[in-house]
N, C-alpha and C positions, 0 to 999 in steps of 0.2 A: 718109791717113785719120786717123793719130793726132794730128796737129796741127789737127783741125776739133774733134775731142773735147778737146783742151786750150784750145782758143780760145773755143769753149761753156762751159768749166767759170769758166776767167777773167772773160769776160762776164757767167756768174750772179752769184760773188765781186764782181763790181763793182758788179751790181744790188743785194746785198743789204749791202755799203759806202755807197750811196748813198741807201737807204732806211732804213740805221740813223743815218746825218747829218742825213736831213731829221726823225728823229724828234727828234733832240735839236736839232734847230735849232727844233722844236718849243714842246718842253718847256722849252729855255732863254729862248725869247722870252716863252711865256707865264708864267714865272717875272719876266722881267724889266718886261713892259709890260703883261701882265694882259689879253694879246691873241694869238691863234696868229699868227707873221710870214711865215710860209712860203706858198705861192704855193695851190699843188692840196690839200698836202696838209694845210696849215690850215687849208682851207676842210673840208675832210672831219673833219677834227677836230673844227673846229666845229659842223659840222652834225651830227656826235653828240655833243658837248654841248647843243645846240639841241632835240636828238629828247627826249632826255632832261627836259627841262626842258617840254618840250610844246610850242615856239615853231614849230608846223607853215610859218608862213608863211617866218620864217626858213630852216628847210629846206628849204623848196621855190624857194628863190632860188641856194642853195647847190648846190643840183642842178642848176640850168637853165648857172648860172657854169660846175659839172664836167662839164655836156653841150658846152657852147659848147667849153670846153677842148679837149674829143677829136674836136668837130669840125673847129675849127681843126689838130687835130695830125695829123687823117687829110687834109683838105686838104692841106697843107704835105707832108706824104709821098708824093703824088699828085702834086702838081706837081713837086716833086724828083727822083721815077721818073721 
């Protein structure tokens, strides 16, 4: 039992290693090319810089992109099980 508690905890440690790389892979693209580079979660960056700025139409492509994403990734997990 205590090795399923340590396997969870490594696991979250690596969820949140891999979501502080995509921020800076973020922030250093968009430092570097004046554009987020990152896949999901540039597109969700951008999409609140988007909201912010009032570009509705923009955001609502940017959502359709992050819906297409989860549908594809719940597919893919479906076919994999």
């Amino acid at each position: 039992m205590r090795n399923i508690g340590r396997l969870a905890v490594t696991e979250a440690g690596l969820g949140v290693a891999l979501a502080f790389i995509a921020g800076a892979i973020n922030a250093g693209g968009f430092l570097l090319v004046g554009q987020y580079t990152s896949h999901m979660s540039g597109i969700i960056s951008a999409m609140a810089d988007e909201l912010v700025l009032g570009a509705i139409a923009v955001v609502a492509s940017g959502l359709i992109a992050l819906v297409a994403f989860l549908c594809g990734a719940a597919a893919s997990a479906v076919l994999i099980n």
